[in-house]
Backbone as a ProteinNet text record, in pm:
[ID]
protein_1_A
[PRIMARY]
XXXXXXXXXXXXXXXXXXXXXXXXXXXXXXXXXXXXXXXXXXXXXXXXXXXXXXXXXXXXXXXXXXXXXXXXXXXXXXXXXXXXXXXXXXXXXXXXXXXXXXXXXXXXXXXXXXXXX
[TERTIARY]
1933.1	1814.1	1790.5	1808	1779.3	1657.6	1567	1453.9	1388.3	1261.2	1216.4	1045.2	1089.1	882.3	827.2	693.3	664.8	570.7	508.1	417.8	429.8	408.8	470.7	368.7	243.7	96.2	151.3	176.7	234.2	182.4	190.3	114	265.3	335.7	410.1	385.2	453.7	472.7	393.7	312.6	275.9	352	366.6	393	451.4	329.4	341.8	388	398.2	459.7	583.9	630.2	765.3	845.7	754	806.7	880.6	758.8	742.2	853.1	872.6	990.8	1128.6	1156.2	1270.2	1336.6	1232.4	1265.1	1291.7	1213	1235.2	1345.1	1403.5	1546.3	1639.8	1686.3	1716.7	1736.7	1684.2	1656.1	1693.8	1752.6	1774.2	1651.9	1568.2	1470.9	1475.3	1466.8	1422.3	1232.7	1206.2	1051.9	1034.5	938.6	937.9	880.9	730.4	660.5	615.4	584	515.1	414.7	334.1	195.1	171.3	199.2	164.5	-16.4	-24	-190.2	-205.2	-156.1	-218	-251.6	-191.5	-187	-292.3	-307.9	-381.8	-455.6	-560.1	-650.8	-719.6	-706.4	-709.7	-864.8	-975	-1113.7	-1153.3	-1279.2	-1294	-1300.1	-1369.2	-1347.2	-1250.1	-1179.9	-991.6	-878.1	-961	-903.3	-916.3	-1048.9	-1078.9	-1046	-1048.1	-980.9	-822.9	-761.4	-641.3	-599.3	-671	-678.4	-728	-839.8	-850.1	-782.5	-666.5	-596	-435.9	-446.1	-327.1	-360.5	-264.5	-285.2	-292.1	-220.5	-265.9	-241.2	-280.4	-274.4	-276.2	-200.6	-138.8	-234.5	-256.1	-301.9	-288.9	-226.2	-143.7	-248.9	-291.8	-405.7	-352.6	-296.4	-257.6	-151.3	-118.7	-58.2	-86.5	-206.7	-250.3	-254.2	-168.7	-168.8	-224.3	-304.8	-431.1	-383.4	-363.6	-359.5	-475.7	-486.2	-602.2	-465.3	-563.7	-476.9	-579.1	-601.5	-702.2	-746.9	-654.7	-678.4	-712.9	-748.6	-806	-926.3	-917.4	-1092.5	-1079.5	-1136.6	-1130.8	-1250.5	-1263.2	-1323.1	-1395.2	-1544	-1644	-1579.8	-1641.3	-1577.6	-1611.3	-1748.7	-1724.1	-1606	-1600	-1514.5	-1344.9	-1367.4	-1228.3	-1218.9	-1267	-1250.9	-1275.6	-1359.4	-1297.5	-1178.1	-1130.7	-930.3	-845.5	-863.2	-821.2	-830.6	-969.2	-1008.5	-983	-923.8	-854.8	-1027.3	-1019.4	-1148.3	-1150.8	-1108.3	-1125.2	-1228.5	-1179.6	-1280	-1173.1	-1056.6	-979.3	-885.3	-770.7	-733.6	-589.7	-564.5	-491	-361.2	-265.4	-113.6	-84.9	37	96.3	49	44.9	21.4	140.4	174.7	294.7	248.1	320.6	284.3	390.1	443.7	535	508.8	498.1	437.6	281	260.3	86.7	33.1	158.3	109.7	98.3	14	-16.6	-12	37.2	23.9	-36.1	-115	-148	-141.8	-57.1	-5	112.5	185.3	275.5	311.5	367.6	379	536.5	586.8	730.9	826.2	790.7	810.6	761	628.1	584.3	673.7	635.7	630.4	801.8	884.9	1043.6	1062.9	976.8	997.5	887.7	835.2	747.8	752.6	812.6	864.2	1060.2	1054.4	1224.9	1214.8	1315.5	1323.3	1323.1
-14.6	66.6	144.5	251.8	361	463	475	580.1	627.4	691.5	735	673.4	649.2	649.8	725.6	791.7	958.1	893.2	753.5	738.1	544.2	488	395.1	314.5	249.3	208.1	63.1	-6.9	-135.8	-198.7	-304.5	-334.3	-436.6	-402.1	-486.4	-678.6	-747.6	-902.3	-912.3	-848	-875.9	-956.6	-1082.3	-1159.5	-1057.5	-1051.5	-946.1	-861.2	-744	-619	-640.8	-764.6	-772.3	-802.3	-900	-905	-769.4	-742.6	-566.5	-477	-509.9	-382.7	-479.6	-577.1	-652.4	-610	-552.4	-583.1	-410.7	-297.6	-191.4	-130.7	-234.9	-200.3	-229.1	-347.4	-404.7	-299	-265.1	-192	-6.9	-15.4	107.9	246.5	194	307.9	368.3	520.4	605	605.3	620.3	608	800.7	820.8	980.6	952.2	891.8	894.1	735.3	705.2	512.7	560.1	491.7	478.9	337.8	301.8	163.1	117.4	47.4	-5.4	-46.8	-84.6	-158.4	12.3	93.3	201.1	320.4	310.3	419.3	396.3	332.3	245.4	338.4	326.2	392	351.6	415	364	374.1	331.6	312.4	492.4	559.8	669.6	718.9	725.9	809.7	704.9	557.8	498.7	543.5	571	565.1	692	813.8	971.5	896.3	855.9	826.8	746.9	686.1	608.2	695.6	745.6	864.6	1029.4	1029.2	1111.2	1068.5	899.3	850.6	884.8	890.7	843.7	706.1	627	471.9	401.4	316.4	189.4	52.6	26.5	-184.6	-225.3	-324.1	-405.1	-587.5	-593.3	-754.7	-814	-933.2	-1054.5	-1139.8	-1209.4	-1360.2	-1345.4	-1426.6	-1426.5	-1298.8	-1272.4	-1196.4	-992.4	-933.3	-799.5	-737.1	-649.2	-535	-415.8	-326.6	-225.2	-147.9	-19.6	94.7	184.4	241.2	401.6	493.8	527.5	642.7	762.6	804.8	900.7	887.6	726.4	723	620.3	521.1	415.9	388.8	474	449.1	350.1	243.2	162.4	253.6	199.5	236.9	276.4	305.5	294.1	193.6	155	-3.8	-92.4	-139.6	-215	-150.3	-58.4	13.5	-64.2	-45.8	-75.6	-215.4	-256.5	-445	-456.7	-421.1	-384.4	-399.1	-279.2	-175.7	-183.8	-261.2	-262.7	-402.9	-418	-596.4	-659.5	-759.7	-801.7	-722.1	-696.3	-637	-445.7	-438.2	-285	-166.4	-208.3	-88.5	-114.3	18	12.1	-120.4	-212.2	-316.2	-300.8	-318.5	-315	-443.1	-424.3	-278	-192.8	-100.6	-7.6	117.7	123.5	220.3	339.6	468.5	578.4	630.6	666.7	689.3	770.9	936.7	998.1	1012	958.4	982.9	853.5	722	600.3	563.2	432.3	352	232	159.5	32.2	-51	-158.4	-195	-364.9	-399.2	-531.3	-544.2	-682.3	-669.3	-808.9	-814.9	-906.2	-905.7	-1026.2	-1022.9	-986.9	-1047.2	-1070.9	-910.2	-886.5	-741	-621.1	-621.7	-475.4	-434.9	-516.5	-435.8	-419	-436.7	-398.8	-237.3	-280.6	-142.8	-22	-24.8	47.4	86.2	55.4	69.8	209.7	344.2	409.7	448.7
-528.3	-546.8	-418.9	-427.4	-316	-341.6	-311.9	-260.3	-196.7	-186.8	-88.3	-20.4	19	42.1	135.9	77	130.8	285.6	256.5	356.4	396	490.7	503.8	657.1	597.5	700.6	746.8	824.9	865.8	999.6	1032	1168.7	1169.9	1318	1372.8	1410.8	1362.3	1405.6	1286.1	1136	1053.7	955.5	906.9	816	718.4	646.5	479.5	515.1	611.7	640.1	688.5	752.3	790.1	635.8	529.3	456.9	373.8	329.7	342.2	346.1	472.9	544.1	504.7	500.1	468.2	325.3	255.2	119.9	98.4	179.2	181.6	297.3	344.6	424.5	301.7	277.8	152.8	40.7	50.5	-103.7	-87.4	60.1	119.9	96.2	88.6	85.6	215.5	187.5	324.6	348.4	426	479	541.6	462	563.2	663.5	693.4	802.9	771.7	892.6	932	1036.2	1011.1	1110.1	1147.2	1227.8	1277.7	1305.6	1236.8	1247.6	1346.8	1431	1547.6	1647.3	1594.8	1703.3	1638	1482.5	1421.1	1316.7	1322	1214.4	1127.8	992.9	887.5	865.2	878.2	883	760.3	675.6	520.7	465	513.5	506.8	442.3	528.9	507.4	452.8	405.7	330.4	227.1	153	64.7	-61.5	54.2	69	13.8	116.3	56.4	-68.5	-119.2	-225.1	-342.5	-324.2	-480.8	-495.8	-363.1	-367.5	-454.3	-538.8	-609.8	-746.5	-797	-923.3	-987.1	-967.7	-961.1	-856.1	-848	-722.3	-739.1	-683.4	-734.5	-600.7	-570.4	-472.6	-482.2	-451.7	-392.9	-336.7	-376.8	-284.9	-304.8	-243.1	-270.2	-389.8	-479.6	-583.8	-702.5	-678.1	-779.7	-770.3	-854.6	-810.4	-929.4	-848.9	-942	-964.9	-1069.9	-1110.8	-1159.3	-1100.8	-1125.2	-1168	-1266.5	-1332.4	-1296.8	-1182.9	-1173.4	-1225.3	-1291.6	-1404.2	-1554.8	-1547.2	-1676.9	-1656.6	-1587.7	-1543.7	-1415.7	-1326.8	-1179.9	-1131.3	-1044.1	-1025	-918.9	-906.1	-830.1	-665.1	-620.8	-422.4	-374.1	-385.8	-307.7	-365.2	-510.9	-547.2	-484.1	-496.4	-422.5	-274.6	-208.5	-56.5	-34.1	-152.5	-135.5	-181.4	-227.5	-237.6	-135.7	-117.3	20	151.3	186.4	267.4	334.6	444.3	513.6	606.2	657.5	727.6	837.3	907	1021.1	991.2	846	777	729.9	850.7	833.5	669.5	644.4	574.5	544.5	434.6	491	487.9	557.8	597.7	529.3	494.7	472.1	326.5	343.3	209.9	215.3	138.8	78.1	-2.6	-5.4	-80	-131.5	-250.7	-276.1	-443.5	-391.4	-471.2	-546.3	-629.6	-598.4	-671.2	-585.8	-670.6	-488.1	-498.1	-369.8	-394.4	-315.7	-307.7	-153.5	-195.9	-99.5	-90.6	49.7	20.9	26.8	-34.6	-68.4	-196.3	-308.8	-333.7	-390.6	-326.4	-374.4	-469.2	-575.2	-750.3	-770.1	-770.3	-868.3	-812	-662.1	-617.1	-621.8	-605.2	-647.4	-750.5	-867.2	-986.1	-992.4	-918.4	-918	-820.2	-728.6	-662.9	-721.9	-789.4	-865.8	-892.7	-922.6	-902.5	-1085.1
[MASK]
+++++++++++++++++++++++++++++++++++++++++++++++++++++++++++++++++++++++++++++++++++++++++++++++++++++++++++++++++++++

């Protein structure tokens, strides 16, 4: 499986994002651009901008991954950014963009089936 991913948010020595990137080396994806969180914190704001600029969005918590189809029942903005949004406020790493779908998180099992080309 080879593709592309247009945008690519990650915080280094991260658990989930190393997982993350293991599985998107693996899987030979190219990355256009990476922003490292520890260096450029995505504030709720321009999270949130970035999030109703998808067309849908998965989000990974624990075992459990959420799907929004934004173009047909978009969830409120607060409920959005309790999503989206990690404890610290900012936006949570890793999150992926890859055309005008987003993901945020990572969960093992779903997301290589969903990121598949």
């Amino acid at each position: 499986m080879a593709g592309k991913i247009d945008w690519y948010y990650h915080r280094n020595h991260c658990v989930t994002c190393g997982r993350a990137q293991a599985f998107l080396t693996a899987a030979r994806f190219t990355i256009a651009a990476q922003v490292d969180a520890r260096r450029e914190r995505i504030e709720p704001a321009a999270a949130l901008k970035l999030a109703r600029s998808a067309d849908e969005i998965w989000v990974a918590r624990g075992q459990k991954v959420v799907h929004f189809d934004l173009t047909k029942d978009a969830p409120s903005d607060d409920e959005l950014k309790k999503l989206i949004l990690g404890p610290s406020g900012f936006l949570r790493a890793p999150t992926i963009r890859r055309g005008k779908k987003l993901y945020v998180g990572f969960h093992p099992e779903a997301f290589p089936k969903l990121l598949a080309p």
